[in-house]
DRENDO-1510 file (C-alpha; in Angstrom, 1 decimal, always signed):
<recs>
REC; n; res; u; v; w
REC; 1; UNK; -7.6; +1.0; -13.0 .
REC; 2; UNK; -4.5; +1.8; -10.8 .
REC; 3; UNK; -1.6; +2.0; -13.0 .
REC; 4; UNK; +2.1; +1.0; -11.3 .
REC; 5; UNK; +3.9; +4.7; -11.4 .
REC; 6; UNK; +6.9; +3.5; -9.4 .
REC; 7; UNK; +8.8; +0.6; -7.7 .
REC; 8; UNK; +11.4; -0.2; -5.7 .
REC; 9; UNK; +13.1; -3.2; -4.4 .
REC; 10; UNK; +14.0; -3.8; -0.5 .
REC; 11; UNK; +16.1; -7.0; +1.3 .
REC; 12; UNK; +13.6; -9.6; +1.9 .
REC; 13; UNK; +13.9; -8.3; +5.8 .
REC; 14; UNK; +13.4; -4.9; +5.5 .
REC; 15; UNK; +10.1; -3.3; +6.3 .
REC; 16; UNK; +8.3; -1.8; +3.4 .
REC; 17; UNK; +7.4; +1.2; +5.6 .
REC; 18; UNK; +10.5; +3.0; +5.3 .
REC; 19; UNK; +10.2; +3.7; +1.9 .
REC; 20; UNK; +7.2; +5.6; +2.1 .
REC; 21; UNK; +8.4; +9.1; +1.7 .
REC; 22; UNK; +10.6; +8.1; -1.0 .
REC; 23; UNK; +7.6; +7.2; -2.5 .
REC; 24; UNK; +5.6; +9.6; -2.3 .
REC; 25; UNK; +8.0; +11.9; -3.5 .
REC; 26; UNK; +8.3; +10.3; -7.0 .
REC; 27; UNK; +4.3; +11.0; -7.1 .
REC; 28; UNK; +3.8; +13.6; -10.0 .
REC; 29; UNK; +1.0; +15.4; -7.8 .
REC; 30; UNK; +0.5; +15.3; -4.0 .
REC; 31; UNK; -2.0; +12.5; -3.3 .
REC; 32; UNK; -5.9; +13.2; -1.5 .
REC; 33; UNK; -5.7; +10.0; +0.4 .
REC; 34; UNK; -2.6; +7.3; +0.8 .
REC; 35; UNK; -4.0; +3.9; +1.3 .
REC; 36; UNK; -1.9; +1.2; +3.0 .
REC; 37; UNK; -2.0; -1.8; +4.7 .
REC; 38; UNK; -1.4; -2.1; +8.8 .
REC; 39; UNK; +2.8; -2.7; +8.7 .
REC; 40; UNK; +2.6; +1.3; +7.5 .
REC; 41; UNK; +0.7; +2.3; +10.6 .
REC; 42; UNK; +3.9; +3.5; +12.2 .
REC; 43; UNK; +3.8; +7.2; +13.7 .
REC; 44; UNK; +6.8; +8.1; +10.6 .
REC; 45; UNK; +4.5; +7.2; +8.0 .
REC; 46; UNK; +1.6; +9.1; +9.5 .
REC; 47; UNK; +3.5; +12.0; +10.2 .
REC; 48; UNK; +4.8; +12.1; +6.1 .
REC; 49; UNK; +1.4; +11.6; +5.0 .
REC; 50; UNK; -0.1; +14.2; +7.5 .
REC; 51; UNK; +3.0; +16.5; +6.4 .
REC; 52; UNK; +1.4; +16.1; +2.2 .
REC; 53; UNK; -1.9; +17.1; +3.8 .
REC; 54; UNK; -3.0; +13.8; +2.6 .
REC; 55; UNK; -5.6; +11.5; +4.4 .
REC; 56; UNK; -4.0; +8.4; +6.0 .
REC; 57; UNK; -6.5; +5.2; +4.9 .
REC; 58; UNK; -4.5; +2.9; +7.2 .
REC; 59; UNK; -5.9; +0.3; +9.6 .
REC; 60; UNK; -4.4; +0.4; +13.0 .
REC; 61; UNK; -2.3; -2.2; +14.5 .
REC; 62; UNK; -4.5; -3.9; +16.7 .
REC; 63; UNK; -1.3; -3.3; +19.9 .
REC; 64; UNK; -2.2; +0.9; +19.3 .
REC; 65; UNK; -3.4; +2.3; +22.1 .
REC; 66; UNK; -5.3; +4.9; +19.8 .
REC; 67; UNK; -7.5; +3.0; +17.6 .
REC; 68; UNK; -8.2; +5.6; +15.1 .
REC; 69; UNK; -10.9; +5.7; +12.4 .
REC; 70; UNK; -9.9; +5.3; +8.7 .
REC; 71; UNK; -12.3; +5.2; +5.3 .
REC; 72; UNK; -13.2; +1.1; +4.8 .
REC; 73; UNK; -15.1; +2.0; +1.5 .
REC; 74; UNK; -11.2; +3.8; +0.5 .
REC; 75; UNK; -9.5; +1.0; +1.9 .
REC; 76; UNK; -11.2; -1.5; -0.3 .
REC; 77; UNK; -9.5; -0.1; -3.4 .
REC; 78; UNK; -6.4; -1.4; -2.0 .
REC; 79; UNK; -7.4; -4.4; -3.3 .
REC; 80; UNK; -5.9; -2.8; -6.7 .
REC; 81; UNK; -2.1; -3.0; -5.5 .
REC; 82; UNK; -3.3; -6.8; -4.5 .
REC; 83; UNK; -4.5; -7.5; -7.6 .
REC; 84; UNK; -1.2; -5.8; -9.6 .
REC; 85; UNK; +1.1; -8.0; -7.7 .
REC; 86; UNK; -0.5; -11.4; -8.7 .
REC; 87; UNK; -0.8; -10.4; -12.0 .
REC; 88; UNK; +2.9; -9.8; -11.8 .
REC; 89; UNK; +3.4; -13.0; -10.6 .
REC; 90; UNK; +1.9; -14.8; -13.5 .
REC; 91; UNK; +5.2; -14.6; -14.8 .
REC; 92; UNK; +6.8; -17.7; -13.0 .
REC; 93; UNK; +10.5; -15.4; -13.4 .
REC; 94; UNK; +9.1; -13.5; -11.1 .
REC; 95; UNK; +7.0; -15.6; -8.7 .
REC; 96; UNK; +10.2; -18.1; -8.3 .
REC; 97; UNK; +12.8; -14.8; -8.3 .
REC; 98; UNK; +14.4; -16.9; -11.2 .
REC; 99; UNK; +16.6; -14.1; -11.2 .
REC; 100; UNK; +19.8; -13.7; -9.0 .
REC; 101; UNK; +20.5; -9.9; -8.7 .
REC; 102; UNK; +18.6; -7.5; -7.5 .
REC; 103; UNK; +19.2; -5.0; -10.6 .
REC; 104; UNK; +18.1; -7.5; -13.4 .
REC; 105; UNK; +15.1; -8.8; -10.7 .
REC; 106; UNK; +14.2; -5.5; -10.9 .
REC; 107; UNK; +14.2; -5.3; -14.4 .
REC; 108; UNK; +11.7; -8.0; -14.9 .
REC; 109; UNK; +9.8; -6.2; -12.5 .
REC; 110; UNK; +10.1; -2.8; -14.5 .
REC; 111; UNK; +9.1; -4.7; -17.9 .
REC; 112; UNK; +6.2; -6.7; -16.5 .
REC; 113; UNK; +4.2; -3.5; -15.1 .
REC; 114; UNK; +5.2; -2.0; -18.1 .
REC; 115; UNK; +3.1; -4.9; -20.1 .
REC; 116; UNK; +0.3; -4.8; -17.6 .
REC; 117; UNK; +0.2; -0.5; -18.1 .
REC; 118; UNK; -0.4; -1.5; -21.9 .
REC; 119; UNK; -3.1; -4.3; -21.2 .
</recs>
């Protein structure tokens, strides 16, 4: 099904990327395959993933000069991580960011994949 294991929370203008190998690291196992979207096809995040002896199932950025190939069948389950999201974002708490801190925003977060891990 594709079970949240971990989150984390960045400023609302902070790329996503960077957290990567933080991650990854939290992962109880080192991963066959890492599947992200295009704002992680930086040359950092390649290199981590490349460094766990994982396979990178990342699009290219249409600007790279090396367009290389990647698994489309793999990159379709991404569509799991989509589908997590929105279903966190049922909760209108969480869709509006009702909540004003980061911690207790977080919190909701925490509990909410929590309930979806038990449905």
């Amino acid at each position: 099904m594709g079970n949240c294991l971990h989150l984390d929370l960045t400023p609302g203008q902070t790329a996503d990327c960077g957290l990567l190998p933080d991650l990854l690291a939290v992962l109880p196992h080192a991963p066959g395959a890492v599947v992200a979207d295009k704002a992680y096809d930086t040359d950092k995040s390649l290199e981590t993933i490349a460094g766990l002896g994982a396979e990178a199932v990342i699009p290219p950025e249409a600007s790279r000069l090396d367009q290389r190939p990647y698994d489309e069948n793999l990159y379709a389950d991404r569509s799991k991580v989509e589908r997590f999201f929105g279903r966190l974002k049922e909760a209108r708490a969480l869709a509006t960011r009702y909540d004003k801190t980061a911690c207790s925003f977080l919190a909701v977060a925490h509990l909410l994949a929590a309930l979806d891990w038990l449905r």
